[in-house]
C-alpha positions, 0 to 999 in steps of 0.5 A: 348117444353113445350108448345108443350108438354100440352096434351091438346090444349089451346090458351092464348092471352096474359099474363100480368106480373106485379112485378113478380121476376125469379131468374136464376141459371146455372145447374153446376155439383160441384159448386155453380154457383152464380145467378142473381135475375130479379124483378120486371119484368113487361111485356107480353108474346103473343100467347101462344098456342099449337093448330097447326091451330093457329100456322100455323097462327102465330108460334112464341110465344113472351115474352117481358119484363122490370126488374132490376137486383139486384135492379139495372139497367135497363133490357129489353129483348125480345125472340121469340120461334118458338114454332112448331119448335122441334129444339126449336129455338128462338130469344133473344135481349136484352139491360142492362144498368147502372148495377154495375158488383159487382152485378154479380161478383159471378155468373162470377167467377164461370161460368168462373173463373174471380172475378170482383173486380169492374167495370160498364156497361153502356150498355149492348146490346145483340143478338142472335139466339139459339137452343138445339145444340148452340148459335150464335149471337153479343154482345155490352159491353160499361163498365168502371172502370173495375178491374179484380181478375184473381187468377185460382179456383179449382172446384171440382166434387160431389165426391171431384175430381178436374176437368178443370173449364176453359173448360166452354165455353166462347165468344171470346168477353170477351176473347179480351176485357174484361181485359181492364179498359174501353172499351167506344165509342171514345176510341182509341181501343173500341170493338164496337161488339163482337161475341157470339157463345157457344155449 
């Protein structure tokens, strides 16, 4: 959307990124949603353009990228945007590994109402297509050690009210396997694959 929104035509081959840093935090009305910091990323983004001759040749703008997060693990994370597409859909795959859970402990608890008191992924790898309306797509969540706090937290709105911080979408994924201390290949009940779907 923003591509297509430039009121002038422009194309960019490509743009490297070398050590630079994104810092994602949720948009949540009365909290504070915790947040996750990617550096360095180092990577490309590929055939920025909003010019409709070019785009009929190829439509699909692409970032491909490496980072850590919180200085640790390994990220790498590819998405795909179809960019004359007003439904603005795109395609995201990506893999984490060997990330410590503590790392984003604030940003679970208050997206879904889990502490985590420990745990580690060992990898993490996931895929999905998405547009403005939903998120459809498969997860592989290999972890151990995994120690959950699961006391319920009041939220609050701006105005001092409470209100229902469970309705928060969440993937059934977590909701069957993430309670459990391991979840490993070879293990007698490892999920393999879980399904992402989120409104």
């Amino acid at each position: 959307r923003m591509i297509r929104s430039v009121p002038n035509g422009f194309a960019i081959d490509s743009l490297e990124l070398i050590d630079a840093s994104f810092v994602f935090m949720p948009k949540m009305k009365g909290e504070n949603p915790g947040n996750v910091k990617l550096a360095p990323i180092n990577g490309y983004f590929t055939n920025i353009t909003n010019i409709p001759k070019l785009l009929d040749v190829n439509p699909i703008a692409k970032l491909d990228v490496h980072s850590k997060i919180w200085d640790e693990g390994d990220v790498n994370i590819t998405i795909e945007i179809v960019v004359p597409d007003i439904n603005d859909p795109m395609i995201v795959e990506g893999e984490v590994r060997n990330l410590s859970m503590e790392k984003i402990e604030n940003m679970i608890k208050n997206l879904f109402g889990i502490g985590v008191e420990s745990g580690y992924i060992d990898y993490l790898k996931f895929e999905y297509e998405a547009n403005d309306v939903e998120s459809v797509g498969n997860v592989i969540f290999d972890y151990h050690d995994l120690v959950l706090d699961l006391k319920k937290k009041e939220s609050k709105n701006d105005d001092g009210k409470s209100y229902n911080s469970k309705s928060k979408k969440f993937v059934n994924f977590f909701a069957k396997s993430v309670v459990r201390i391991n979840n490993e290949p070879g293990d007698s009940k490892y999920v393999a694959t879980g399904h992402i779907f989120m409104e």
